[in-house]
PDB file of N, CA, C, O and CB in Angstrom:
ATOM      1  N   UNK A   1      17.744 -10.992   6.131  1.00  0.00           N
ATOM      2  CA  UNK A   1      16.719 -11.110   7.143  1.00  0.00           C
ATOM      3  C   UNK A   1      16.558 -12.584   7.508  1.00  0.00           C
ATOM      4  O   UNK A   1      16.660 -13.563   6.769  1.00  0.00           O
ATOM      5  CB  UNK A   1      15.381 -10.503   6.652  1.00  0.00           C
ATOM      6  N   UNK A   2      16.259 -12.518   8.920  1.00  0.00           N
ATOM      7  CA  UNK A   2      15.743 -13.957   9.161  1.00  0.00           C
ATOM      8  C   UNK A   2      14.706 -14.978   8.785  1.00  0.00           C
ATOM      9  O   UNK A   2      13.513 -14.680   8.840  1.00  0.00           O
ATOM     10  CB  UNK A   2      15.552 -13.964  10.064  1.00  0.00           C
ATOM     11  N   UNK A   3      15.218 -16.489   8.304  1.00  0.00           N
ATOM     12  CA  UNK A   3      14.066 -16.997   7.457  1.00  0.00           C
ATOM     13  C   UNK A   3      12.691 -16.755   8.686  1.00  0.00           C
ATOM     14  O   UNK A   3      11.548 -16.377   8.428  1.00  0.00           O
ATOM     15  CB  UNK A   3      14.399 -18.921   6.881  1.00  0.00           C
ATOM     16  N   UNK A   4      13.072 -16.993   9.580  1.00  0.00           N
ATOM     17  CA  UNK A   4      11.871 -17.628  10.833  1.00  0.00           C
ATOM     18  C   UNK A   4      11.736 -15.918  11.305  1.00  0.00           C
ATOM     19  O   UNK A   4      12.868 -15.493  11.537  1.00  0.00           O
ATOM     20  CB  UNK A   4      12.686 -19.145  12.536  1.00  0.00           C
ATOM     21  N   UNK A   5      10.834 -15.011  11.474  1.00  0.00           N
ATOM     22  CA  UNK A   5      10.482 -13.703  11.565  1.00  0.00           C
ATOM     23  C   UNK A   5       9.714 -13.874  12.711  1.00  0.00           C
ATOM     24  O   UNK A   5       8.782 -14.651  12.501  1.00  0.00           O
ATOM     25  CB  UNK A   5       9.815 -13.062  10.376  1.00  0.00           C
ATOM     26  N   UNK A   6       9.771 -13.270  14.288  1.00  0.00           N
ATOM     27  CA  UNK A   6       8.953 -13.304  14.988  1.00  0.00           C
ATOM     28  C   UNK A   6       7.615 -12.519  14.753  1.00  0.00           C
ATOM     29  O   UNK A   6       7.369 -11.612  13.957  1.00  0.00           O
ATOM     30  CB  UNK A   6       9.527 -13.089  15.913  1.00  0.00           C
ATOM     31  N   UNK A   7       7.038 -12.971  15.432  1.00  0.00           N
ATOM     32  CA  UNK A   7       5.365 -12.461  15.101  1.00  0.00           C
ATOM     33  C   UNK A   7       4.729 -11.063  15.161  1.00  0.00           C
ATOM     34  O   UNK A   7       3.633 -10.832  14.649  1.00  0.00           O
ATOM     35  CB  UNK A   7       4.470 -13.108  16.053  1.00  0.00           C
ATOM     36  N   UNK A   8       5.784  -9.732  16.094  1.00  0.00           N
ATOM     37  CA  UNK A   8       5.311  -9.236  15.949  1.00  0.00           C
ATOM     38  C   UNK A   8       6.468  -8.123  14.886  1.00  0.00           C
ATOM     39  O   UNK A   8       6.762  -6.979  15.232  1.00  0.00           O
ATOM     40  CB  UNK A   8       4.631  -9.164  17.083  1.00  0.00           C
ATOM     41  N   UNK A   9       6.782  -8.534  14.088  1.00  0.00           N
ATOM     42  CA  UNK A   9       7.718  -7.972  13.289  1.00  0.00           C
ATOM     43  C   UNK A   9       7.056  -8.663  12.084  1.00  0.00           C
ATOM     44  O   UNK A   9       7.308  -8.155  10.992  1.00  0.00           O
ATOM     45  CB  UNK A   9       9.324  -8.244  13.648  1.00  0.00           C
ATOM     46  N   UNK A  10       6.385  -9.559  12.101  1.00  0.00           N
ATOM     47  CA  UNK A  10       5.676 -10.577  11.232  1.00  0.00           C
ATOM     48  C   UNK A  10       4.333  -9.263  10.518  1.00  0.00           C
ATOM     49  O   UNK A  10       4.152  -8.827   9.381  1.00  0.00           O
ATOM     50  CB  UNK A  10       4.910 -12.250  12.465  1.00  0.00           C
ATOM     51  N   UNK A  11       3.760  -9.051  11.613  1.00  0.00           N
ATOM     52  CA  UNK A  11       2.356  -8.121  11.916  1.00  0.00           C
ATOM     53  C   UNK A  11       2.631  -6.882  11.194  1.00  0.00           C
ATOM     54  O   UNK A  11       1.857  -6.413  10.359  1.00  0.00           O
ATOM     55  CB  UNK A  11       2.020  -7.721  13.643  1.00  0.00           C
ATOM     56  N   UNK A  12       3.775  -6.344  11.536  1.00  0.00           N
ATOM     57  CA  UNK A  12       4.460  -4.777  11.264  1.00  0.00           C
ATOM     58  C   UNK A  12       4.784  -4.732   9.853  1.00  0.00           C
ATOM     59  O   UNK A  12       4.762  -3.598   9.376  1.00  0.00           O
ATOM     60  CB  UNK A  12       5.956  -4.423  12.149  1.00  0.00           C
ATOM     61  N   UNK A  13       5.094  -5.731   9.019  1.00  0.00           N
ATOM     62  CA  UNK A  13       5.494  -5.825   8.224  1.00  0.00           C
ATOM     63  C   UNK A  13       4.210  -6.094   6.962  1.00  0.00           C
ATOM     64  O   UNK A  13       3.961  -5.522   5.901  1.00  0.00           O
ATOM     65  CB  UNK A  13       6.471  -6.621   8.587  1.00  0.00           C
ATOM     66  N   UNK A  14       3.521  -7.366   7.765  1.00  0.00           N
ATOM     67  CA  UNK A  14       2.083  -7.443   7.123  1.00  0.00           C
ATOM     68  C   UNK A  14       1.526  -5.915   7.033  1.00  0.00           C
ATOM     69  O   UNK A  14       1.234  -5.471   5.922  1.00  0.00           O
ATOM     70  CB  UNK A  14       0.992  -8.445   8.114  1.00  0.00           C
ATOM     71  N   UNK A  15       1.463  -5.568   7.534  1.00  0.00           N
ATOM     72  CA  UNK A  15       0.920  -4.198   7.775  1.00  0.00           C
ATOM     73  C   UNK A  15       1.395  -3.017   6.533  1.00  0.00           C
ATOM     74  O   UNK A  15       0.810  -2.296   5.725  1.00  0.00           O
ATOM     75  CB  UNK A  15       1.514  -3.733   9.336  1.00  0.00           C
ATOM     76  N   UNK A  16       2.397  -3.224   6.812  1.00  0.00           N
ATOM     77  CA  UNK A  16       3.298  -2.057   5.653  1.00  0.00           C
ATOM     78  C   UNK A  16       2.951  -2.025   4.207  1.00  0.00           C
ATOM     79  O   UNK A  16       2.768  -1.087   3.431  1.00  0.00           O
ATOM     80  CB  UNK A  16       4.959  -2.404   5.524  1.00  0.00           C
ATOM     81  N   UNK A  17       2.893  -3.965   3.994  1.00  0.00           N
ATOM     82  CA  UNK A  17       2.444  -4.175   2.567  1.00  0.00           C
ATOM     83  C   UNK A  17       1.528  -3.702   2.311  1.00  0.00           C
ATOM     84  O   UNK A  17       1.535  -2.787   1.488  1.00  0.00           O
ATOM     85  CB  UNK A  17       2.259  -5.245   2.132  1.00  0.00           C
ATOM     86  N   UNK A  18       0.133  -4.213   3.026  1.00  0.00           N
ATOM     87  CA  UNK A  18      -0.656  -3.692   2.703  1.00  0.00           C
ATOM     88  C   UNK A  18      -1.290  -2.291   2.305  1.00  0.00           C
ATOM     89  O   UNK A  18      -2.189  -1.924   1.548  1.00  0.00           O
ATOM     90  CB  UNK A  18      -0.905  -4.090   3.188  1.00  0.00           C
ATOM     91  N   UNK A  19      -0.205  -1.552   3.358  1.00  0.00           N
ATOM     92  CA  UNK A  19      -0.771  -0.401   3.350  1.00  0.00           C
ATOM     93  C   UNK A  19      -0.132   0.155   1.598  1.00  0.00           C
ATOM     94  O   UNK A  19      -0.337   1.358   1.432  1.00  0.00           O
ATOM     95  CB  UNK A  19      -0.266   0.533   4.906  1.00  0.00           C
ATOM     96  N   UNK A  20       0.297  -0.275   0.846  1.00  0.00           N
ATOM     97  CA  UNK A  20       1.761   0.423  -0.372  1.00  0.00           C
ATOM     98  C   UNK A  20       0.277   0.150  -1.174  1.00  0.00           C
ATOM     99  O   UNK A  20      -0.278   1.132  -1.667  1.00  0.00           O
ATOM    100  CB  UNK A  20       3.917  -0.770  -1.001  1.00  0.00           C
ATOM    101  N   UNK A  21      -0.428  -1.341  -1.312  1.00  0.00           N
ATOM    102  CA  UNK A  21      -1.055  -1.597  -2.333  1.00  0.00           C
ATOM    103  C   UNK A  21      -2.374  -0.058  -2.900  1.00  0.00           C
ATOM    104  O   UNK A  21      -2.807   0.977  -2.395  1.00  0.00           O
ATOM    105  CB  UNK A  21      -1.700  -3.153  -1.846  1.00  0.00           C
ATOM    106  N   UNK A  22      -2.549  -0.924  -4.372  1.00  0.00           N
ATOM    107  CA  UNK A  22      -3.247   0.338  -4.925  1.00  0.00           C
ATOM    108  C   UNK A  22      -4.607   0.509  -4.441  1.00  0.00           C
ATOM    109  O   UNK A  22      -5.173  -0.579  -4.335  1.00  0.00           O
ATOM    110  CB  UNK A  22      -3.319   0.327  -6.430  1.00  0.00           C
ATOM    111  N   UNK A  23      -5.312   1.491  -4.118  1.00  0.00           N
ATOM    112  CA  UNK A  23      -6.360   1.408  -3.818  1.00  0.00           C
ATOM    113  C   UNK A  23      -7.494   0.728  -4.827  1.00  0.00           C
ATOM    114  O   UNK A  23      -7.205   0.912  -6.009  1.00  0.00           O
ATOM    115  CB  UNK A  23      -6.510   2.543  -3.463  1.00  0.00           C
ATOM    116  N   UNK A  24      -8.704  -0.007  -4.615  1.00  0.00           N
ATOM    117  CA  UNK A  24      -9.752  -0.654  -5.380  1.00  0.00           C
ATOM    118  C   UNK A  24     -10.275  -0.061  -6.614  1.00  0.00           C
ATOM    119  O   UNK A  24     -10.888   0.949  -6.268  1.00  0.00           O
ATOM    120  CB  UNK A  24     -10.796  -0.822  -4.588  1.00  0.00           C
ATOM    121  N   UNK A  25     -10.315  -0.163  -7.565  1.00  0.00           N
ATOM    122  CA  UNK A  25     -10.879   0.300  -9.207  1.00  0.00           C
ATOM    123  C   UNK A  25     -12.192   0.971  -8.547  1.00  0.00           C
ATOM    124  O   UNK A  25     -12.421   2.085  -9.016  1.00  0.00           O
ATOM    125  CB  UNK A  25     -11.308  -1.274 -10.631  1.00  0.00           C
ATOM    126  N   UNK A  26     -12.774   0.694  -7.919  1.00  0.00           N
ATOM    127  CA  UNK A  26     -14.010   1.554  -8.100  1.00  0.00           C
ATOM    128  C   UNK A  26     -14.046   2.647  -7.323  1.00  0.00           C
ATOM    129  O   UNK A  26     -15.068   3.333  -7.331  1.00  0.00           O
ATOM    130  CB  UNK A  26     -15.199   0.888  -7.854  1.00  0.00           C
ATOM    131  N   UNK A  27     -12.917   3.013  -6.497  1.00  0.00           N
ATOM    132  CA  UNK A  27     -12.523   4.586  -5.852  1.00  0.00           C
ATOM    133  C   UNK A  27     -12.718   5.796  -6.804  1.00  0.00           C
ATOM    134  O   UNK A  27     -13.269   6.865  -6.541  1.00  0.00           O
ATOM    135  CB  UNK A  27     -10.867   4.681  -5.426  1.00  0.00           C
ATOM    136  N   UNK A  28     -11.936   5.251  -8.394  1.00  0.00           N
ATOM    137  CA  UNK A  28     -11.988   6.468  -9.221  1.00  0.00           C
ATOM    138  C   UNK A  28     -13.353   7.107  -9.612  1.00  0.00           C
ATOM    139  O   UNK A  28     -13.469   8.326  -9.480  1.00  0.00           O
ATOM    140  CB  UNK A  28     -11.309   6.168 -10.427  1.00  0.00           C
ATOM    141  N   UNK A  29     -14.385   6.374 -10.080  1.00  0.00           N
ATOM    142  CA  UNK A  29     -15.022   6.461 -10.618  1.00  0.00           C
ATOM    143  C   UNK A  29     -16.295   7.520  -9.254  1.00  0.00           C
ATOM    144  O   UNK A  29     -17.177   8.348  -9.485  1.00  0.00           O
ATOM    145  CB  UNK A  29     -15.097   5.032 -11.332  1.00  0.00           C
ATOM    146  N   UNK A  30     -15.906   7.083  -8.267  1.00  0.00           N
ATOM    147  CA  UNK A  30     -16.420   6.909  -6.962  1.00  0.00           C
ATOM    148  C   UNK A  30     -16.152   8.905  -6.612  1.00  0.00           C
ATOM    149  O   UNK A  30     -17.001   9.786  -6.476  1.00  0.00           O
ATOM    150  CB  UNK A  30     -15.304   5.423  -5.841  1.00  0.00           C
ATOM    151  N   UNK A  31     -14.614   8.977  -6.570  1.00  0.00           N
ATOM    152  CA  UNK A  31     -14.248  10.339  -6.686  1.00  0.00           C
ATOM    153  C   UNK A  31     -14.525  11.262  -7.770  1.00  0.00           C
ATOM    154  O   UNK A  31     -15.104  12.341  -7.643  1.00  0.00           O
ATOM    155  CB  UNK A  31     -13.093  10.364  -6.583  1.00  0.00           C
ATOM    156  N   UNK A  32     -14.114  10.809  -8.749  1.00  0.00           N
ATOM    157  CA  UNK A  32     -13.910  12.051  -9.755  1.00  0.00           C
ATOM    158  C   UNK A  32     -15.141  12.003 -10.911  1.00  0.00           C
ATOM    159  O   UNK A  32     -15.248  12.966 -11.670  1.00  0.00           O
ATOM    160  CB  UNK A  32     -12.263  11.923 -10.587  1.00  0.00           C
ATOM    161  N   UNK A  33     -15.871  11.101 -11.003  1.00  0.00           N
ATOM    162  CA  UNK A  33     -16.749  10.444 -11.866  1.00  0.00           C
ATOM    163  C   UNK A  33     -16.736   9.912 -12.792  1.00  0.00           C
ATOM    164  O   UNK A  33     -15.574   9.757 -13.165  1.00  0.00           O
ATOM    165  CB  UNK A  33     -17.342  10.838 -12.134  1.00  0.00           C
ATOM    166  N   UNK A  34     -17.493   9.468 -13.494  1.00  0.00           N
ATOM    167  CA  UNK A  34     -17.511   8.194 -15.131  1.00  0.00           C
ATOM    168  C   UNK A  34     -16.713   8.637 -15.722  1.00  0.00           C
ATOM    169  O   UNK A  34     -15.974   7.698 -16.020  1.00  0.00           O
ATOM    170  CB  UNK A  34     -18.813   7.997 -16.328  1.00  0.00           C
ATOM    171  N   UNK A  35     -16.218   9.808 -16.256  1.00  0.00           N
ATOM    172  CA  UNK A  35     -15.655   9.881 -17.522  1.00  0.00           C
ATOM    173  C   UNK A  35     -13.853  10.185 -17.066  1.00  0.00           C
ATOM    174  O   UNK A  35     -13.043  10.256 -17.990  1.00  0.00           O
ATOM    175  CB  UNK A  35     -16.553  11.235 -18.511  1.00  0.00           C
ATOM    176  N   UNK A  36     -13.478  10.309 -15.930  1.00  0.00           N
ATOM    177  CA  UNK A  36     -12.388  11.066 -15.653  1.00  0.00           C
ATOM    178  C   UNK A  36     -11.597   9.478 -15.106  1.00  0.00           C
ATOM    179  O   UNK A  36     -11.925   8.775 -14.150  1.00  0.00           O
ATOM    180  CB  UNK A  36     -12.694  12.574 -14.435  1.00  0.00           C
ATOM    181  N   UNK A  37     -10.270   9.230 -16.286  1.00  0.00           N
ATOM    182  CA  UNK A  37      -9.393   7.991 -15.951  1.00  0.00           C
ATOM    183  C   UNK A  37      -7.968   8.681 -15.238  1.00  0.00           C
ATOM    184  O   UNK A  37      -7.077   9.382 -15.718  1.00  0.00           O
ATOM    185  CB  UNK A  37      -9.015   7.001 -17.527  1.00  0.00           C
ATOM    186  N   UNK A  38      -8.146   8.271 -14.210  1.00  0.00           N
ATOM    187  CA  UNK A  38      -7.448   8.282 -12.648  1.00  0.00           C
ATOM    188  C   UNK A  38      -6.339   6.874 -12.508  1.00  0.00           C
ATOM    189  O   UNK A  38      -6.416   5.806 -13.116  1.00  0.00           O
ATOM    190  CB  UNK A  38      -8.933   8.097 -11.258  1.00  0.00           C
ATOM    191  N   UNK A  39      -5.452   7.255 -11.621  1.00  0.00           N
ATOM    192  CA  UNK A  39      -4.683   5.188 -11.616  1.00  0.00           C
ATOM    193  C   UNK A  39      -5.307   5.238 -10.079  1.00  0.00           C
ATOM    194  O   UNK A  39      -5.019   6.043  -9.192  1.00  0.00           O
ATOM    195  CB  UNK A  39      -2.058   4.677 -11.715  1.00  0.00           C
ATOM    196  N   UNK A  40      -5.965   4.469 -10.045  1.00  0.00           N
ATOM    197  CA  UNK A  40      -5.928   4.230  -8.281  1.00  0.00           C
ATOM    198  C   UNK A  40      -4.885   4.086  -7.177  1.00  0.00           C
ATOM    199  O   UNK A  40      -5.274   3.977  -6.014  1.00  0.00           O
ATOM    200  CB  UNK A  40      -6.463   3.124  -8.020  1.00  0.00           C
ATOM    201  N   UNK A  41      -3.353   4.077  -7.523  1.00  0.00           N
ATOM    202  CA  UNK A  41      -2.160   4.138  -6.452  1.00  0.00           C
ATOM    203  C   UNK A  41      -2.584   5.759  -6.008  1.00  0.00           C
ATOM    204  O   UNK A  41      -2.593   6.106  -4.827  1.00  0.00           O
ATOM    205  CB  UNK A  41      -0.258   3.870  -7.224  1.00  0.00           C
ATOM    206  N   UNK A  42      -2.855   6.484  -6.893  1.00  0.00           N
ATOM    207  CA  UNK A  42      -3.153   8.232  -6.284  1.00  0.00           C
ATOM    208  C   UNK A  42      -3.994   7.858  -4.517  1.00  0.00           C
ATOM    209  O   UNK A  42      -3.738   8.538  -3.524  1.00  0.00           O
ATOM    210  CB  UNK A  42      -4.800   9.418  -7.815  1.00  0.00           C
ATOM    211  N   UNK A  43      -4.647   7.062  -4.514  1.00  0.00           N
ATOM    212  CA  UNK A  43      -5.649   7.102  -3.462  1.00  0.00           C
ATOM    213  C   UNK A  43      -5.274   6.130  -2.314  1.00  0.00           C
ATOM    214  O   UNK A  43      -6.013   5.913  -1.353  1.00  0.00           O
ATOM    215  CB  UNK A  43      -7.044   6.749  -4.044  1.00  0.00           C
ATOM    216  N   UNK A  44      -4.111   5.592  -2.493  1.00  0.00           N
ATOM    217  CA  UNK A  44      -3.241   5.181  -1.406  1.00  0.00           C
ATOM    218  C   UNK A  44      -2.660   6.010   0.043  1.00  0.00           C
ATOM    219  O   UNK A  44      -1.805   6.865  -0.189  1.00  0.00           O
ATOM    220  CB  UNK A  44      -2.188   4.865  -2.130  1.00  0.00           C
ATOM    221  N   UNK A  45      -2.992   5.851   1.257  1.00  0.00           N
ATOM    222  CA  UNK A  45      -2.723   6.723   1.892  1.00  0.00           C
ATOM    223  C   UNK A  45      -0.881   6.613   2.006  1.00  0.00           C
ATOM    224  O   UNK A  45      -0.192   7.598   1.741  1.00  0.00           O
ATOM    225  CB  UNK A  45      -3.665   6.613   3.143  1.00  0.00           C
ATOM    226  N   UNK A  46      -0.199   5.132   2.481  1.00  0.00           N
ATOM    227  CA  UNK A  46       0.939   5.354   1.949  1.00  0.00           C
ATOM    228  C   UNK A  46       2.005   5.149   1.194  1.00  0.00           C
ATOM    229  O   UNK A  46       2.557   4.057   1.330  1.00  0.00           O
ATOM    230  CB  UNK A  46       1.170   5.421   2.328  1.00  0.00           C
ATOM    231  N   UNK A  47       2.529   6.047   0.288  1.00  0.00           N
ATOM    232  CA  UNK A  47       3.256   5.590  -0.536  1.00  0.00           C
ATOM    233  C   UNK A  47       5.127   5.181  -0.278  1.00  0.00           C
ATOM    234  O   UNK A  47       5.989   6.060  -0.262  1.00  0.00           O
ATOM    235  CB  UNK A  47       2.923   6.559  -1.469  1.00  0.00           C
ATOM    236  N   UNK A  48       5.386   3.854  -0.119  1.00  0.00           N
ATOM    237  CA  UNK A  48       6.363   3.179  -0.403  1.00  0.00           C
ATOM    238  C   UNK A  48       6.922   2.042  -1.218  1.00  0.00           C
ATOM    239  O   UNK A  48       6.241   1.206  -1.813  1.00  0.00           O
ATOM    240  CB  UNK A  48       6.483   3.038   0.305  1.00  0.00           C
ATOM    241  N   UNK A  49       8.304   2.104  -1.180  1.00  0.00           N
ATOM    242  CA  UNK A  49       8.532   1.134  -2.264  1.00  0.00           C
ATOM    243  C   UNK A  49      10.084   0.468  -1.345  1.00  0.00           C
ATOM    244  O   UNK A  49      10.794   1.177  -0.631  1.00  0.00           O
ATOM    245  CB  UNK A  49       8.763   2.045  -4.166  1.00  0.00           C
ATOM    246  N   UNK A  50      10.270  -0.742  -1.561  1.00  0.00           N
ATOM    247  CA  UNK A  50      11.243  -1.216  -0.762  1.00  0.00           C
ATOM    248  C   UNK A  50      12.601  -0.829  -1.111  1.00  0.00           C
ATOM    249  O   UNK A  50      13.573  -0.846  -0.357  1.00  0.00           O
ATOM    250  CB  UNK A  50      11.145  -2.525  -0.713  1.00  0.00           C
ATOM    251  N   UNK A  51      12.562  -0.403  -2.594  1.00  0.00           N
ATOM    252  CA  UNK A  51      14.039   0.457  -2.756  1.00  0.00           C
ATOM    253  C   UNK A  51      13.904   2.094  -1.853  1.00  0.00           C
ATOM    254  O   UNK A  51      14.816   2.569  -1.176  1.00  0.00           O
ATOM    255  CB  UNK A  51      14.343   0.826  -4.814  1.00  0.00           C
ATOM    256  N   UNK A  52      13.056   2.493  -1.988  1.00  0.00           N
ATOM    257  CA  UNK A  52      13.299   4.045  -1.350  1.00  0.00           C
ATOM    258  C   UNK A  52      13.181   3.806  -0.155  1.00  0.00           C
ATOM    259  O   UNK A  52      14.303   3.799   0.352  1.00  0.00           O
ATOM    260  CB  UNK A  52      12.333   5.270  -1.706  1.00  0.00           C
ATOM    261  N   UNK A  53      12.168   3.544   0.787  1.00  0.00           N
ATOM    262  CA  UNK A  53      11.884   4.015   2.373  1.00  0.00           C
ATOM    263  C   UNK A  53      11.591   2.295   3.046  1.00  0.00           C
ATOM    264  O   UNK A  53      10.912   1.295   2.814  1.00  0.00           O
ATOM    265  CB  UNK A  53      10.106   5.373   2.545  1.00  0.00           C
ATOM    266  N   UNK A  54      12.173   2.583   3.583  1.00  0.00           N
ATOM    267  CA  UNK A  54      12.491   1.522   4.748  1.00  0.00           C
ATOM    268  C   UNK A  54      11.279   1.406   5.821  1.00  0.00           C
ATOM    269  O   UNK A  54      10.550   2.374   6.042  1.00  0.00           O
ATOM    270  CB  UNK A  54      13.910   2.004   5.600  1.00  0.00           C
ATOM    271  N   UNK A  55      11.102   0.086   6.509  1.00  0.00           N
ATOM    272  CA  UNK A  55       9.850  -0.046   6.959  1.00  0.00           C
ATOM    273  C   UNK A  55      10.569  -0.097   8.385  1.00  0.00           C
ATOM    274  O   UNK A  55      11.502  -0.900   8.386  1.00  0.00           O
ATOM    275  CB  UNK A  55       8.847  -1.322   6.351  1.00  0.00           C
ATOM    276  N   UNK A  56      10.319   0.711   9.877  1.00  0.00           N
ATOM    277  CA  UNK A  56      10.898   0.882  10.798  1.00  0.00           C
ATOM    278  C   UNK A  56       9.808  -0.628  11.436  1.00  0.00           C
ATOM    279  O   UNK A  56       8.659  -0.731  11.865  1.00  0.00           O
ATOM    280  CB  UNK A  56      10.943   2.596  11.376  1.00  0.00           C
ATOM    281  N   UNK A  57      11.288  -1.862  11.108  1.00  0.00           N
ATOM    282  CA  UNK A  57      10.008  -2.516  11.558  1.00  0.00           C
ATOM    283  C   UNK A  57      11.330  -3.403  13.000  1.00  0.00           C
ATOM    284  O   UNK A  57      10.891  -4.188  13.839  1.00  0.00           O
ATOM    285  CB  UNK A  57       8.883  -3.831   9.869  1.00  0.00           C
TER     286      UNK A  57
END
């Protein structure tokens, strides 16, 4: 990939990351309640990883 990334491939990409990360620690507790240990990636709407799915960017 190119070092210098135009901006809106810049955006698309910003975008993607963000969206993979795990959702916030206090979702679980939030959903299922106090006693029930959950991983918060479950509550990610999407799940990717740069080896499997490709970012149509």
């Amino acid at each position: 990939m190119a070092r210098v990334k135009h901006p809106g491939k810049k955006k698309r990409l910003a975008k993607a990351s963000r969206q993979t990360r795990w959702a916030p620690f206090w979702t679980v507790p939030k959903i299922y309640g106090k006693s029930r240990r959950v991983h918060p990636g479950r509550h990610t709407r999407v799940k990717r990883s740069w080896r499997r799915n490709k970012v149509k960017a």
